[in-house]
Structures are given as C-alpha cells and as structure tokens.
C-alpha positions in Angstrom: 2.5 -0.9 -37.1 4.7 -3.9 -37.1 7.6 -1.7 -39.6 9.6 -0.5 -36.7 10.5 -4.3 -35.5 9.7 -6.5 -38.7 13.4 -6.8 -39.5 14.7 -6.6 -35.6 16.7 -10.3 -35.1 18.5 -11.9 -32.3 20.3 -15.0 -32.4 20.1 -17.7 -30.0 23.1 -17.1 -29.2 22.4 -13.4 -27.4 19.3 -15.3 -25.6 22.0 -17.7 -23.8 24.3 -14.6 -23.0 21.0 -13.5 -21.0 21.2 -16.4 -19.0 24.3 -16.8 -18.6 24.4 -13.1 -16.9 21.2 -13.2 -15.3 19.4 -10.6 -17.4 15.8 -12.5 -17.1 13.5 -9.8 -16.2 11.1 -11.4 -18.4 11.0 -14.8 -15.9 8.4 -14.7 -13.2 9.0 -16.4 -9.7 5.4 -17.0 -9.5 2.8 -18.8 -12.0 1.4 -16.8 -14.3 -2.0 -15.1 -13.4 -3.3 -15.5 -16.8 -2.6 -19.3 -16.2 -4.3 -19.7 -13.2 -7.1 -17.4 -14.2 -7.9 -19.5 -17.5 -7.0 -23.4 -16.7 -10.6 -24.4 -16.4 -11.0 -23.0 -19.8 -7.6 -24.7 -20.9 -8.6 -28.2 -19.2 -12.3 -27.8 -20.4 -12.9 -31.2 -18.3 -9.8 -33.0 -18.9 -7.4 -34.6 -16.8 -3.7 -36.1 -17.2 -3.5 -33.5 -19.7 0.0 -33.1 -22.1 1.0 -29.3 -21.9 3.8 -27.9 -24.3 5.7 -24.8 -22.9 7.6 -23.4 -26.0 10.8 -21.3 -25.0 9.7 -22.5 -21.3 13.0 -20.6 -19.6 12.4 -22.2 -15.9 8.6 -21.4 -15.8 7.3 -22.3 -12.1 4.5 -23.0 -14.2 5.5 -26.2 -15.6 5.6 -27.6 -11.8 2.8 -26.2 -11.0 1.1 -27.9 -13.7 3.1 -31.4 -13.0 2.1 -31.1 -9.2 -1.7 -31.3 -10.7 -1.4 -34.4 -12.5 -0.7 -33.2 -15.8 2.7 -33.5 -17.8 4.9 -30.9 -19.6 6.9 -31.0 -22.1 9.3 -27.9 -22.7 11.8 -26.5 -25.0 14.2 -24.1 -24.1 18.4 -23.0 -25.9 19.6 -22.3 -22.4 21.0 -25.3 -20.3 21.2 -23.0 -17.5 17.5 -22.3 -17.5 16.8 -26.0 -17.3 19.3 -26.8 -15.2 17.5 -23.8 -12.8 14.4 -25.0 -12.7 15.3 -28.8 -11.7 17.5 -27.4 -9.5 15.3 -24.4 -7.6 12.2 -26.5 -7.6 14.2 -29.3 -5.5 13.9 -31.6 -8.3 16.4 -34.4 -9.4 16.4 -35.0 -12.9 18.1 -37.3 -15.7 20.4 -36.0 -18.7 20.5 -38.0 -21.8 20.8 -37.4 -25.5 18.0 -36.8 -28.2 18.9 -39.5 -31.0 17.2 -37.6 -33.3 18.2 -34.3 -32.6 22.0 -34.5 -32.8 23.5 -31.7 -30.1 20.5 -31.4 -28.6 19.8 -32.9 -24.7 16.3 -33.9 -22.9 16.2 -33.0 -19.2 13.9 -35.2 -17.5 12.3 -34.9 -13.9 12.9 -38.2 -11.8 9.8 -37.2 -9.3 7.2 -35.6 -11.9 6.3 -36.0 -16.0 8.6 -33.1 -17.0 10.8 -33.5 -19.5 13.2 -30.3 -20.9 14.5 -30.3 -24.7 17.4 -28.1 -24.9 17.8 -27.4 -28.4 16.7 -24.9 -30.8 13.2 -24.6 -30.8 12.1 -24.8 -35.0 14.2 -28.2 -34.5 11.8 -29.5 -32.4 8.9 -31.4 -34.3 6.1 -33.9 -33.1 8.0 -36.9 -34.3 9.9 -36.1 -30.8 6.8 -36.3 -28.5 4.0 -36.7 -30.8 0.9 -33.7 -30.0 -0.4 -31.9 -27.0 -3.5 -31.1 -25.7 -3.0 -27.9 -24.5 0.0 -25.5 -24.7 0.7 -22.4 -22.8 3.0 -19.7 -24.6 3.5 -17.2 -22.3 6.7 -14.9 -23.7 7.3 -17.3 -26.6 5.9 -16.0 -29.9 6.9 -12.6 -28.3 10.3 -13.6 -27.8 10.8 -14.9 -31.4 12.1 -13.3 -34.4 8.7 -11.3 -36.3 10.1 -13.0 -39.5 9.6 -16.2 -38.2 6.3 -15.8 -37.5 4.7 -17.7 -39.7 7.0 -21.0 -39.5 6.7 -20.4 -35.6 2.6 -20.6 -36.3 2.9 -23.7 -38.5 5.1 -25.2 -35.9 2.9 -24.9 -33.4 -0.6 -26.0 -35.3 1.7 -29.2 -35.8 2.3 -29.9 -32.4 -1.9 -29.6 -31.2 -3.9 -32.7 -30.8 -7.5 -32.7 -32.3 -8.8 -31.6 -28.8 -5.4 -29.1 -28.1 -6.5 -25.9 -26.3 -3.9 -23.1 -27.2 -3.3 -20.6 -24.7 -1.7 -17.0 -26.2 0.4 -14.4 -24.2 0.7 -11.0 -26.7 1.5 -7.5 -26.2 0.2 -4.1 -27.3 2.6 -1.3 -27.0 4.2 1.8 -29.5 6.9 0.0 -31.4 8.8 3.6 -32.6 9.5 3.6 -28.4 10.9 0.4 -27.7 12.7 -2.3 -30.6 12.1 -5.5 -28.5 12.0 -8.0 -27.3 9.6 -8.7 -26.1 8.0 -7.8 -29.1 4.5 -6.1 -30.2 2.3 -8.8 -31.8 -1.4 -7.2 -32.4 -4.5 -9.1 -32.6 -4.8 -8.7 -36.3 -1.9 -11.0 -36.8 -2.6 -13.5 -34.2 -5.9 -14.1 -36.5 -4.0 -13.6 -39.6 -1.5 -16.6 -38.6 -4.1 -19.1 -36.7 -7.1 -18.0 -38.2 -6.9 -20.5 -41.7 -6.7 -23.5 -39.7 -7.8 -22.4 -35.7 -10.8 -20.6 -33.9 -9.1 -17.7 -32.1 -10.9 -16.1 -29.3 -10.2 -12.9 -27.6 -10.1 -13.9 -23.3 -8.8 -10.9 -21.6 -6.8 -7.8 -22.3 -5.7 -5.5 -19.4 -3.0 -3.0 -18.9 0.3 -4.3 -17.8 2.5 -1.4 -17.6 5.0 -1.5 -14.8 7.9 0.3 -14.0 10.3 -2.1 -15.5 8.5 -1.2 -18.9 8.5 2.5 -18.3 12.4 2.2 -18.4 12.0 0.7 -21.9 10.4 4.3 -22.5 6.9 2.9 -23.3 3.7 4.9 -22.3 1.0 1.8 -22.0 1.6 -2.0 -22.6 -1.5 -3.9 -22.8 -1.3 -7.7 -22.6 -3.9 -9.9 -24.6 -4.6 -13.6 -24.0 -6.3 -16.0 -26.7 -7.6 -19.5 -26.8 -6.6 -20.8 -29.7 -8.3 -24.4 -30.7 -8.2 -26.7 -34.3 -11.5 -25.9 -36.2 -13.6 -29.2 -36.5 -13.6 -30.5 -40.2 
C-alpha cells in the first residue's frame, strides 16, 4: 500500500519555495474542526496546558489555543509562515537566536505564550523546551518524508510528558493516484510506530474529499484522528 510513495522525498528547501509563492492550500484560515471537536478529550481536565504544534505553518490554531490560557510551542522551516501568523493575528513578537541551535531563530509573541522555532524540525529536541502535555499534528507526519517515519515517531514520544495527550491528523487515499504530499499514512502504521511505547486509539474517521483533492485525481480521501498517550509502566 505504502510502495507507491515510500521513496517520494522533498527537501526543505521545496517546502520554503511554497511559502515563498503562496502555494499553501494545505493551511486553513480557520481552527481545525477536529481540534475543536476533541479538546475536552485532549485537556482531559487540565488547564495552562503546554501544546507542541510540529511543522505549525501559521495555524490559527495556535492563537486560538493561547487565547484559552494554554501555551504553544511550534516549529516551522519557513520564516515567512511565522512571520504570517504574528503578523495576521495582530500580534507583536520578539526575534532572537537559539544558542543551541546554531542558524536557527525563536519567534516569540509579546501579548501571549507562543513561541515559533524556525529551524529544521529533527533539530528540534526537548533539551530546547523540555516536554509537552499535549500536542496537535495536524498535516505534520503527513507532510514528512515516509522514510523518516520512524525518527519522526521517536521524536515525538520524546517530546510527551508522562500525562502528554497526542492528537493525530492521517489520511486514507489511493496512493497509485496521487504521489504526495500530503501523504497516505494508514492506521496500521500509526500502531506500528506508537504502538511499542503509546496507547493509540481510533477517535473519528470521516470522508474529506473536496474538490481541491479531486484535482489531485483522487476518488475518496478519508481523514482519521487518534489520541495517542504514554502507556503507564
């Protein structure tokens, strides 16, 4: 199933070329449904919570998020993504270097708890802001390379606290039709990589076919959504 795309790479480089030319279908102007429709199961009671946004683009989530009290940390290649979502969400925000990640920059809101790592993402380690207790990936593990699935799995078992609540955006479609991204990732692999060390459950799964996918010559897309959590020793 995953033969079609399992050698399909793009470079970082080619994901700031789509910024840089405004070719961000995959950004929504709205938070994401699949947020909204699972953050009592995310928060399960807790406030003040730390949310990770991997590959965050400029995700209206994140402020939506911030404006309830919680605080985000995100990582993202494209300073014109960052620089976006400071700038269209009437935010002023603070520049400064990462000491530990030479080349890399940390964006940081001067109204809310945001801050923005713009650097390459498997650079990013919890040395830099410790572990979260929840994290949303919505077009993240999608987006990345299917070879680096497994580092991007151990990368982000790293980054969740004991009590971390892991929330998974995937996608069903026919690989022969479309090479991606985003990319297919089935359910069988999403237990194969967090399955050793995580409890994955199975939330929702509903058909997100659109027009904008039809051009892409696919004939369904079905989107899945997972809580992921750390088993208890």
């Amino acid at each position: 199933m995953l033969a079609p795309q399992a050698d399909r790479v793009m470079a970082l480089g080619e994901w700031e070329e789509r910024w840089q030319e405004d070719r961000t279908g995959f950004h929504q102007p709205h938070v994401h449904s699949m947020l909204e429709n699972n953050i009592d199961k995310v928060l399960s009671g807790r406030t003040g919570v730390r949310f990770f946004f991997p590959l965050c683009g400029k995700a209206v989530d994140m402020k939506w998020l911030a404006d309830k009290g919680h605080s985000v940390v995100g990582v993202e290649i494209s300073e014109k993504a960052i620089k976006q979502f400071f700038e269209e969400n009437n935010m002023t925000y603070k520049e400064e270097p990462v000491a530990s990640l030479p080349g890399a920059k940390v964006y940081k809101s001067c109204e809310r708890n945001i801050s923005l790592y713009q650097c390459d993402l498997f650079n990013f380690s919890s040395s830099i802001e410790g572990q979260f207790g929840a994290i949303w990936d919505r077009g993240s593990l999608v987006a990345i390379n299917p070879r680096d699935r497994e580092k991007y799995a151990a990368l982000m078992i790293s980054l969740m606290a004991k009590d971390c609540r892991y929330l998974l955006d995937t996608l069903l479609y026919n690989p022969e039709l479309y090479k991606g991204p985003p990319f297919l990732v089935p359910d069988e692999q999403v237990a194969s990589l967090f399955g050793t060390g995580c409890d994955v459950d199975a939330l929702h799964s509903y058909d997100a076919l659109t027009d904008r996918q039809r051009v892409w010559n696919l004939d369904y897309l079905t989107e899945n959504v997972h809580l992921i959590t750390l088993k208890s020793v």
